[in-house]
C-alpha positions as CSV (number, residue, x, y, z in Angstrom):
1,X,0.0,0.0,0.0
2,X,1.8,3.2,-1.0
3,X,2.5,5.6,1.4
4,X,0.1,8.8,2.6
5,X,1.2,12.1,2.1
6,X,1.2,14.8,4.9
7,X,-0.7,17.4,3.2
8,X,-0.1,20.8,3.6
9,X,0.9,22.5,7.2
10,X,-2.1,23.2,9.0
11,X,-3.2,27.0,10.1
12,X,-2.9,26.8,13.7
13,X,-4.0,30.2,15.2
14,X,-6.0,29.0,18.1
15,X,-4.8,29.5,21.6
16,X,-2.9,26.2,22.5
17,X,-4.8,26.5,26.0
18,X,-8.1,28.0,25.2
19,X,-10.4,28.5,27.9
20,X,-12.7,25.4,27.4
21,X,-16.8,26.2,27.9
22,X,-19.6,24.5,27.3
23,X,-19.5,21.5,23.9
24,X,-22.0,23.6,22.7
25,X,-24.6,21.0,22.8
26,X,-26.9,22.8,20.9
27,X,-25.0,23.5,17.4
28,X,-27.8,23.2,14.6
29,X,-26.9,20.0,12.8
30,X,-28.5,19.8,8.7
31,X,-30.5,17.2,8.1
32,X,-28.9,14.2,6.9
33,X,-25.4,15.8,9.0
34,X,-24.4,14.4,12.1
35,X,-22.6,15.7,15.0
36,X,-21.5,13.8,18.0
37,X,-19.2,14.2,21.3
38,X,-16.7,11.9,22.4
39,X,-14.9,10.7,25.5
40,X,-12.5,8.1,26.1
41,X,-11.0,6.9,29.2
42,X,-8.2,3.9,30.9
43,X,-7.4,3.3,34.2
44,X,-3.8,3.5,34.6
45,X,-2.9,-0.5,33.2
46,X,-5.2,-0.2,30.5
47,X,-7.0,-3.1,31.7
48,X,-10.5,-1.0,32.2
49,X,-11.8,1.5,29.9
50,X,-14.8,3.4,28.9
51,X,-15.8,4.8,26.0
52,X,-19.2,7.2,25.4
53,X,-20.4,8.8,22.2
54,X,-24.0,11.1,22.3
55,X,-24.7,11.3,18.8
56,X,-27.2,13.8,16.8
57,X,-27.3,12.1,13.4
58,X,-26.4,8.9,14.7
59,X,-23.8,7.9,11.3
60,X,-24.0,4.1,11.9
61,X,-27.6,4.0,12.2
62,X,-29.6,1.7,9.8
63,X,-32.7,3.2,10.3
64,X,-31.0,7.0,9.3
65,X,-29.6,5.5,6.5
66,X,-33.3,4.2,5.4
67,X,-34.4,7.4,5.9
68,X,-31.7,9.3,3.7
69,X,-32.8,7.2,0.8
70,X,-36.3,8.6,1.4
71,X,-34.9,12.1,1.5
72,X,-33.3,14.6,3.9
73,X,-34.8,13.5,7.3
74,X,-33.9,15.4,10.6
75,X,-30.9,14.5,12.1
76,X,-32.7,15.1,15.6
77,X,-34.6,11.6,15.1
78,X,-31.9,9.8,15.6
79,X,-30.0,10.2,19.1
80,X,-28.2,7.6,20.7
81,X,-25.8,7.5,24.0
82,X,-23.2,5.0,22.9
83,X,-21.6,3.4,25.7
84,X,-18.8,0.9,25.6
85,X,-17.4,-0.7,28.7
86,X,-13.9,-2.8,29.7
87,X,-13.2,-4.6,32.5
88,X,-10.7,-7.7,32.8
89,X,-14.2,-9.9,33.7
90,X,-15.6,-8.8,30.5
91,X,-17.6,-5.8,28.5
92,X,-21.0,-4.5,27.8
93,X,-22.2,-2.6,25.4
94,X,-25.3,0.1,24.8
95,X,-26.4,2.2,22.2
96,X,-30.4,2.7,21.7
97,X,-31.6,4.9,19.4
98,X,-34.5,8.0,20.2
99,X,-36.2,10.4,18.3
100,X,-36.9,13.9,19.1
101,X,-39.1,13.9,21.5
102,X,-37.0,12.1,23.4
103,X,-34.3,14.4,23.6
104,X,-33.2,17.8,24.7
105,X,-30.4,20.0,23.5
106,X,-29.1,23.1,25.2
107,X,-26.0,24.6,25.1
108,X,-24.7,22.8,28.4
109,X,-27.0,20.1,28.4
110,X,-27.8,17.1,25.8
111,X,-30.1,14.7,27.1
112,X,-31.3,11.2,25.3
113,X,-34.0,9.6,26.8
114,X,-33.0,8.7,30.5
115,X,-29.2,9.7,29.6
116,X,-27.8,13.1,29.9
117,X,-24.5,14.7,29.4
118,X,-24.0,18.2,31.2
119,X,-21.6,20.6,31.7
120,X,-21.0,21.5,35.3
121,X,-18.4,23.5,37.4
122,X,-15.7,23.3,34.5
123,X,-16.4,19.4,33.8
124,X,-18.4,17.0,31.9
125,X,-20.6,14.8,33.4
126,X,-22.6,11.9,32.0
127,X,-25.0,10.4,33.9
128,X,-26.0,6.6,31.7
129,X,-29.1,5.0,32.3
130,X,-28.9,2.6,29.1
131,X,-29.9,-1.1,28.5
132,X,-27.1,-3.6,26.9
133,X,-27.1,-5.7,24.1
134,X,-27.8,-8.0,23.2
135,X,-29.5,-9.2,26.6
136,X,-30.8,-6.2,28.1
137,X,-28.4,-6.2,31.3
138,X,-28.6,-2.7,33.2
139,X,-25.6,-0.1,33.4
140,X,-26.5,3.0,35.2
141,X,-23.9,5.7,37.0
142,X,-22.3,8.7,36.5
143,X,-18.8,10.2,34.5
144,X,-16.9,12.8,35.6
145,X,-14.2,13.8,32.9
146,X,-12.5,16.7,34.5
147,X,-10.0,18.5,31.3
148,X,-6.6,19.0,31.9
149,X,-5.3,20.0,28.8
150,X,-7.9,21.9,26.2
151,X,-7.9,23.1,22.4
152,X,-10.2,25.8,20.3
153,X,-8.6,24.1,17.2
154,X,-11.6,22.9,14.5
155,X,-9.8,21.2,11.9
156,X,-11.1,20.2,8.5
157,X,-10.8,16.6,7.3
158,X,-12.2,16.4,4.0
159,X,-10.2,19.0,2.2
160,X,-14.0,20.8,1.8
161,X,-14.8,21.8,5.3
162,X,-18.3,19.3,5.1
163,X,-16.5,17.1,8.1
164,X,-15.1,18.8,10.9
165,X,-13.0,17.0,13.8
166,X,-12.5,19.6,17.5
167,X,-9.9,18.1,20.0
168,X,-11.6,20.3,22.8
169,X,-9.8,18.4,25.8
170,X,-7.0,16.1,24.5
171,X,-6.3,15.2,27.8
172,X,-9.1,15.0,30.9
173,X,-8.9,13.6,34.1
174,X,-12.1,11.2,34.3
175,X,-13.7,9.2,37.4
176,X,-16.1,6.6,37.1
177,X,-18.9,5.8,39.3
178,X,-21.4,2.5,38.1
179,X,-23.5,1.3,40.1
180,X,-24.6,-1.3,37.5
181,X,-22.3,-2.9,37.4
182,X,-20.7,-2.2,40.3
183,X,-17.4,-0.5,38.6
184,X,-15.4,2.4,40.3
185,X,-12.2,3.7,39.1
186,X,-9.8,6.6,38.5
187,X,-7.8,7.3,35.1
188,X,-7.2,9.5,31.7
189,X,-9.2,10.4,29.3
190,X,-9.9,12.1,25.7
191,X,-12.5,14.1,24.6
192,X,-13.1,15.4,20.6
193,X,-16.2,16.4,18.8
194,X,-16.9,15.8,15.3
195,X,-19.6,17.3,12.8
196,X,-21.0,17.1,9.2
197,X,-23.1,18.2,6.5
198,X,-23.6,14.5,5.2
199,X,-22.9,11.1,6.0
200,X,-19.5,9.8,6.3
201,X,-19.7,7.5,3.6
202,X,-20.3,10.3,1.5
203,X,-16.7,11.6,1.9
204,X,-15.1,8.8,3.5
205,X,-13.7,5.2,2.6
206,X,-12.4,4.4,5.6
207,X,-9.9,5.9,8.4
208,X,-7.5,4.7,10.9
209,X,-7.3,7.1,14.0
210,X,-5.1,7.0,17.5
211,X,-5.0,8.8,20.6
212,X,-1.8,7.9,22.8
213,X,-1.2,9.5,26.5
214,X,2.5,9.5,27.8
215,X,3.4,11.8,30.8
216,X,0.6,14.5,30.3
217,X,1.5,14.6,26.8
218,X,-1.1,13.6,24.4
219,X,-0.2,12.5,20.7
220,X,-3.0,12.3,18.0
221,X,-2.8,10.9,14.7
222,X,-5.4,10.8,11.8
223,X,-5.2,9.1,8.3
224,X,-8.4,9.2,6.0
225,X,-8.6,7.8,2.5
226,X,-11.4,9.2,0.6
227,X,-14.1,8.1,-1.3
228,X,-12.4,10.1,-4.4
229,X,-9.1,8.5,-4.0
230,X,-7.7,11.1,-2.1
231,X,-5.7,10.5,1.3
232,X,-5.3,12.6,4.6
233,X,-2.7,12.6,7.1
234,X,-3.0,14.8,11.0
235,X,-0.3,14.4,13.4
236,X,-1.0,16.5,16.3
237,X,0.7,16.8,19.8
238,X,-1.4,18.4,23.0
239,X,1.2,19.4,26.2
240,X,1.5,22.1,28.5
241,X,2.8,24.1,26.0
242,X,0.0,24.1,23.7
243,X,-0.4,22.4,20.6
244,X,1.8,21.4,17.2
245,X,1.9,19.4,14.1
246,X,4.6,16.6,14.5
247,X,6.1,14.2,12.3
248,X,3.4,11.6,10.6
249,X,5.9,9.1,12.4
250,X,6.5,5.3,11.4
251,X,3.3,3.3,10.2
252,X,2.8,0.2,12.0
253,X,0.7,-2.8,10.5
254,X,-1.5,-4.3,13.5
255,X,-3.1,-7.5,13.2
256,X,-6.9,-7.4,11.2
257,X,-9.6,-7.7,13.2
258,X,-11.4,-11.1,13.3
259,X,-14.0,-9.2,11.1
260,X,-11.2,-8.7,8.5
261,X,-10.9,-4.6,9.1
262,X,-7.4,-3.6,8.5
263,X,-5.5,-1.8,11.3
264,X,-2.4,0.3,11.1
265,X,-0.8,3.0,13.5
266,X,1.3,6.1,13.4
267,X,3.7,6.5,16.0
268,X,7.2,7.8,16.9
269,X,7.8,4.2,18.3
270,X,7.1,0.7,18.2
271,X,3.6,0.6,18.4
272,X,1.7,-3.1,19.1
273,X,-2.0,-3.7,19.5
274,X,-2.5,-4.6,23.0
275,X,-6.0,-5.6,23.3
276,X,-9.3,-5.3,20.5
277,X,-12.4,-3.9,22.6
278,X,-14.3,-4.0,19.9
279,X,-14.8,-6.1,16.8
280,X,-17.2,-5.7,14.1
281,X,-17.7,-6.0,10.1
282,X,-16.7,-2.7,9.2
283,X,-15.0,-1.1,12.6
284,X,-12.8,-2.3,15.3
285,X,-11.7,-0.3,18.3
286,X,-8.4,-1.3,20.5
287,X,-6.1,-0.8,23.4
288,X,-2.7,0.6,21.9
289,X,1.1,0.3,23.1
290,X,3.8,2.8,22.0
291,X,6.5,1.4,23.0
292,X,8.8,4.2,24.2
293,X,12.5,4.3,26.4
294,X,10.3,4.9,30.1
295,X,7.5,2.1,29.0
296,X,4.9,1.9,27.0
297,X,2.2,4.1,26.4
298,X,-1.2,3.4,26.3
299,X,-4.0,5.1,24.1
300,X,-7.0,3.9,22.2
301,X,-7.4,3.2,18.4
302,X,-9.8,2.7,15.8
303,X,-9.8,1.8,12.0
304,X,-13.2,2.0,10.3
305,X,-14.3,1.2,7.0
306,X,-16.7,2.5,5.4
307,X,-16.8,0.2,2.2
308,X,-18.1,-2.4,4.6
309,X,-20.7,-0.4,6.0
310,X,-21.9,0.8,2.4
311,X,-23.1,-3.2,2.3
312,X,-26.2,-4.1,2.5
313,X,-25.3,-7.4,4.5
314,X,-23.8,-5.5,7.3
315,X,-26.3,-2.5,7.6
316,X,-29.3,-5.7,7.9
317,X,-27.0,-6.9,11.2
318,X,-27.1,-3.6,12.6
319,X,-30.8,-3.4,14.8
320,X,-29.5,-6.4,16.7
321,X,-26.7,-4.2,18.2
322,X,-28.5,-0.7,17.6
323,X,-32.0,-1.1,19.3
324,X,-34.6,2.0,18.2
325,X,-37.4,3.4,20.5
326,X,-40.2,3.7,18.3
327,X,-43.1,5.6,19.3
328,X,-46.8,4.2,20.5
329,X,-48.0,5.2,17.0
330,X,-46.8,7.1,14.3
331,X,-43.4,7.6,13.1
């Protein structure tokens, strides 16, 4: 596979340490866009993790994607909480999808059904009340993801400006409370926004994407192959400093996923996949290693393909993982 070219430097003009506010839960999203906040988090061995996505314009959804085809529907009927969770005795996993009049947006508040994220006192908090697939299992609590380092950068990653990527707090300090399942622990975390004016399919053929924590320094790397042919390269570093482009770094070929999703990683050293969270047809997410002089540093990856998710095949297996709450009558 030939290499991927850097692109041109980026226009960084942002403050490095911008005074981070509210995610601005209520940005207007087009219909058929999408927008949705993420948060990433490991406890200091990597061996538990949490991951939660709200979306508006949930991109994965089957039903959205039905809806598309009839049209451009409103991105506010389709809101899911996405909640993945890691623990050495297993994980669970949520993600049900609600319409509009299930959800609220303000500009420090997005609630989805009985979920909620908020911003309170200079932190985010998520409070989950969510069923699991594919058995229905419980988890409810509360995480607290407190940022340490922040970023007003809003980079472009289509070359067009259609789909927009904002590391707001590369770096967070994050507690989490469950009581079901009982789960309490203490660790780093990531949080980003990303927004669209179409589907990512549209633009997109697939991407390969990394965060890696090492010492309160926070590397970020990006590689996107378009639809068109075209191929994208970020390399960002987040420290106390502030924020710069650095090298693309060495690619590393991981192991496919059982799924068959190719997985590579950019990184200034050896970099090895530690553990896959998350394995499906078109998208696998995983525990990284860097490698580096002091020990290795752990982050979170994920390659996604978007060919696969074009089929028809996969989008059919999707309900079974992405339960919707349809209304008493009506639609």
């Amino acid at each position: 596979m030939p290499e991927i070219a850097a692109g041109p430097p980026l226009r960084v003009d942002a403050p490095a340490r911008a005074r981070v506010g509210p995610p601005a839960f209520d940005r207007p999203v087009p219909a058929g866009g999408y927008q949705w906040w993420y948060l990433d988090a490991l406890d200091p061995t990597g061996e538990r993790g949490v991951v939660v996505i709200a979306f508006v314009g949930s991109v994965f959804s089957p039903y959205y994607h039905l809806a598309r085809g009839r049209g451009r529907p409103d991105a506010e009927n389709y809101c899911a909480v996405n909640v993945g969770l890691y623990r050495p005795s297993g994980k669970a996993w949520c993600m049900t999808e609600r319409r509009r009049g299930s959800i609220t947006r303000e500009a420090t508040q997005f609630r989805v059904g009985p979920s909620s994220l908020r911003w309170e006192a200079g932190e985010l908090v998520v409070d989950l009340c969510e069923r699991c697939m594919p058995f229905g299992q419980r988890l409810r609590g509360q995480v607290r993801a407190r940022p340490v380092l922040t970023s007003a950068l809003d980079l472009e990653l289509d070359g067009v400006g259609r789909h927009r990527w904002t590391p707001w707090a590369p770096l967070a300090r994050v507690q989490v409370e469950l009581t079901e399942p009982g789960v309490s622990w203490q660790g780093s975390g990531y949080l980003d926004s990303n927004r669209g004016d179409e589907p990512l399919e549209a633009a997109f053929a697939s991407w390969n994407w990394s965060r890696v924590e090492d010492s309160g320094v926070v590397d970020v790397h990006y590689e996107l192959s378009g639809r068109d042919g075209s191929q994208k390269q970020l390399a960002m570093r987040f420290d106390a400093n502030g924020h710069s482009q650095i090298p693309k770094g060495r690619r590393f070929d991981l192991p496919g996923s059982l799924w068959g999703v190719p997985r590579r990683a950019r990184a200034d050293a050896p970099a090895r996949l530690a553990r896959t969270l998350e394995d499906t047809p078109f998208y696998a997410r995983s525990l990284l290693a860097v490698d580096r002089a002091g020990g290795p540093a752990l982050g979170v990856h994920e390659a996604l393909s978007l060919q696969r998710f074009r089929r028809s095949w996969v989008r059919a297996m999707l309900p079974f993982r992405m339960p919707r709450e349809w209304p008493a009558s009506g639609s």
